[in-house]
N, C-alpha and C positions, 0 to 999 in steps of 0.2 A: 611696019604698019603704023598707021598715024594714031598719032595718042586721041585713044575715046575721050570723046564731047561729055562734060561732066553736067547731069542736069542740076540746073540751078530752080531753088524752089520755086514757083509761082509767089509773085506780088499783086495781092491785091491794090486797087488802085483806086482812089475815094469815087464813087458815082457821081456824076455832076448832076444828072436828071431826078438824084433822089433829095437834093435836097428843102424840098417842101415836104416831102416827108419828113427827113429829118425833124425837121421844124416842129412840126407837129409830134411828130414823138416825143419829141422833147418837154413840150407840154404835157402831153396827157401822162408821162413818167414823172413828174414834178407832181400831179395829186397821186398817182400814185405812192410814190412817197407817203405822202401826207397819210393817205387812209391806213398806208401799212402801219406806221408807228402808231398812229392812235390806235387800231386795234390790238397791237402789240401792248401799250400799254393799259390797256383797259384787262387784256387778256393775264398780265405779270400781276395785274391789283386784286384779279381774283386769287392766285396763287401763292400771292403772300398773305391773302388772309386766311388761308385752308392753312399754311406753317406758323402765322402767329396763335392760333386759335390751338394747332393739335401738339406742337411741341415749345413753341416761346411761353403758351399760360399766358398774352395778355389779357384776355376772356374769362377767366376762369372765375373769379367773384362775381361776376355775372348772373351765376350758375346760383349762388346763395340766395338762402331766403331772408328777406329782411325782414319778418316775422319770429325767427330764431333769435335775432339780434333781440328785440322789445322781450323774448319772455329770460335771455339771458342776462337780462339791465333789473328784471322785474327784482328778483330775490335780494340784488345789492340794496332797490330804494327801500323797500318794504325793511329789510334791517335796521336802516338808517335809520327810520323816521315810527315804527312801530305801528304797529296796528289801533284801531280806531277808526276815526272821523276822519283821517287824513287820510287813509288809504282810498275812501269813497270819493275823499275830493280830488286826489291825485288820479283817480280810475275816469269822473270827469273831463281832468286837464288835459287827459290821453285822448280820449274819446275826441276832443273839442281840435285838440292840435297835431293827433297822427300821432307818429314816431318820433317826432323834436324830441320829447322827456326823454326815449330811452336811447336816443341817439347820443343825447347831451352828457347820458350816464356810463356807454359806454365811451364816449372821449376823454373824458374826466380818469378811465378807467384804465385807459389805454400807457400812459409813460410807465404802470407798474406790471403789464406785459408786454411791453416792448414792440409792440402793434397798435393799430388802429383797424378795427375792422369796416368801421363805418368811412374811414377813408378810402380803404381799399374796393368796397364796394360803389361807391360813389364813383370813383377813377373806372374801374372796369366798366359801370354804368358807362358811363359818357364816351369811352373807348366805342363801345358796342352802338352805339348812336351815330356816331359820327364816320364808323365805317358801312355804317348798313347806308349811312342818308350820302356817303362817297361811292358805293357801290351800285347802288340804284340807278344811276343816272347813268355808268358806266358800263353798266351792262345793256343798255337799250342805245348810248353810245356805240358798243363797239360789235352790235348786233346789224347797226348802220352802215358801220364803216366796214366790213365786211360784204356786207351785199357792195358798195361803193366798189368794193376791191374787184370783186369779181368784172362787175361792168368796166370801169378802168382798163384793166388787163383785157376783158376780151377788146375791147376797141383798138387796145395799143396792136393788138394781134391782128387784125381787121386792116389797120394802116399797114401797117411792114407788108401784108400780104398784100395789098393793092401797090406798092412802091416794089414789091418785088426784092424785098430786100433779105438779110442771114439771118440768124435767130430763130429762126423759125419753131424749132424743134425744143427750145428751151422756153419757151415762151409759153410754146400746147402745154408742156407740164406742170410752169409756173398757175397756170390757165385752172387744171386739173386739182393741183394744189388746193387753189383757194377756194372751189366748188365744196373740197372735200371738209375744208378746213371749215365754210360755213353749214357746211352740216351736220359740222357736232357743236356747233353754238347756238342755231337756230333752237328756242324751248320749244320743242317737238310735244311736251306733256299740257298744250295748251291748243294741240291738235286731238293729241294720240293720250287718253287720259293713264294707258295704260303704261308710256315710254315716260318715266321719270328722267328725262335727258338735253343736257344742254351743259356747255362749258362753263356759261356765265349764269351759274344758280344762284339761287335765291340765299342772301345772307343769313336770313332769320331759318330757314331749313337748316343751314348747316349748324347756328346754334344749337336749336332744337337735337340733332342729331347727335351732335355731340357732347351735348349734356345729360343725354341718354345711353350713348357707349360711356360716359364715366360714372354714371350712378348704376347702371346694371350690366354695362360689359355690351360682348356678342353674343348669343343665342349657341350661332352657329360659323363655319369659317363660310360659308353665303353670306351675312350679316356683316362681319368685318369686310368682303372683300365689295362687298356694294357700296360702302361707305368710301375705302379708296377710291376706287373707280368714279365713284358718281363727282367727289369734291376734289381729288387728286390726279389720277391716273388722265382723266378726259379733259381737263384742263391744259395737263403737259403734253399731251398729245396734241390740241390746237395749236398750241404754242412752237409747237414741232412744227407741226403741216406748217405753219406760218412762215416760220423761218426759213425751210427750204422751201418754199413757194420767191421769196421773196432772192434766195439765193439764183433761183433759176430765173428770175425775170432780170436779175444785175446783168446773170450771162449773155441774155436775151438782148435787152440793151447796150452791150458793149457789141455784140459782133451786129447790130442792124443801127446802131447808131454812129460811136464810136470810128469806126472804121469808115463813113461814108464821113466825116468830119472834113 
């Protein structure tokens, strides 16, 4: 008997006809790109301020009153200087300048405990500032480029299926993905007053929120677990859809681009 015909795999073979397709995907993959990372990273800047805030403490002076500082300064000058005419003028000099005097009294105060509170408070200040005034812009950023992404991707999916080309099936997902992924970023509580929800919240909520679980805790395990959820949990979750959206659209482009090359 003659030796059996041994099948050899099928070879795909580049399409000549698709390459104005190609071409074009090519493009419209290149802003893809673009929208992906900036949302990604708008999406990672919210995520490291919910872990610098709940376990690094850079925030946490924040949280003091600088009211406590002025009546802690008060007792050292009043010793110093004794009671009288001066105390009236000094209650003046306060009144006329804020908290300089008691600011001034406790730095003075400060190398014989081994701290600075008014430094420390100052630093956290300006931390809490210049994250909330980097966040703001980032969040309505990557609320942008999000919708971008969706449109992007559906077009990229639009081409292939007019050129007739592979991918297909990783492409609907990647598609599905980013639908899903902007609808836990879109702030839903500026429709829905009742859905406190969206990936890219509000920085000054989460202070707030969290300087209220460290001065009085949770209630209840509902109260701790809204707290994850709302600043943690729905964050990594975008950040998830993102990634594998962005996985499946790689695939999507290697087998409808790649291969017709």
């Amino acid at each position: 008997m003659a030796q059996e015909m041994r099948r050899e795999p099928a070879v795909r073979l580049p399409n000549p006809g698709a390459q104005p397709f190609v071409a074009a995907l090519k493009t419209v993959r290149f802003f893809a790109v673009v929208f992906f990372w900036l949302a990604m990273v708008c999406m990672l800047a919210h995520v490291a301020a919910f872990i610098s805030i709940q376990w690094l403490g850079v925030y946490d002076e924040s949280a003091a009153d600088p009211a406590e500082t002025v009546i802690e300064a008060a007792p050292s000058a009043g010793a110093a200087h004794g009671p009288g005419l001066f105390e009236s003028v000094a209650a003046a000099a306060t009144a006329e300048k804020g908290a300089a005097p008691a600011a001034e009294s406790v730095q003075k105060e400060a190398p014989r405990r081994g701290l600075s509170a008014v430094e420390r408070f100052a630093r956290a200040i300006r931390y809490r500032e210049c994250t909330a005034a980097l966040l703001k812009p980032l969040r309505a950023i990557g609320i942008l480029m999000a919708i971008l992404l969706v449109a992007t991707i559906f077009l990229y999916l639009q081409i292939a299926l007019l050129g007739r080309l592979s991918g297909i099936r990783p492409l609907t997902s990647s598609l599905f993905l980013t639908l899903v992924f902007l609808a836990t970023v879109v702030p839903w509580h500026n429709v829905f007053a009742e859905l406190p929800f969206g990936s890219f919240f509000d920085f000054e909520a989460l202070l707030k929120a969290h300087a209220q679980w460290m001065k009085f805790g949770f209630s209840d395990v509902y109260g701790a677990a809204s707290y994850y959820l709302r600043f943690l949990a729905l964050p990594l979750l975008s950040t998830l859809l993102l990634a594998l959206a962005g996985v499946q659209f790689a695939s999507g482009y290697r087998e409808s681009v790649v291969v017709n090359e």
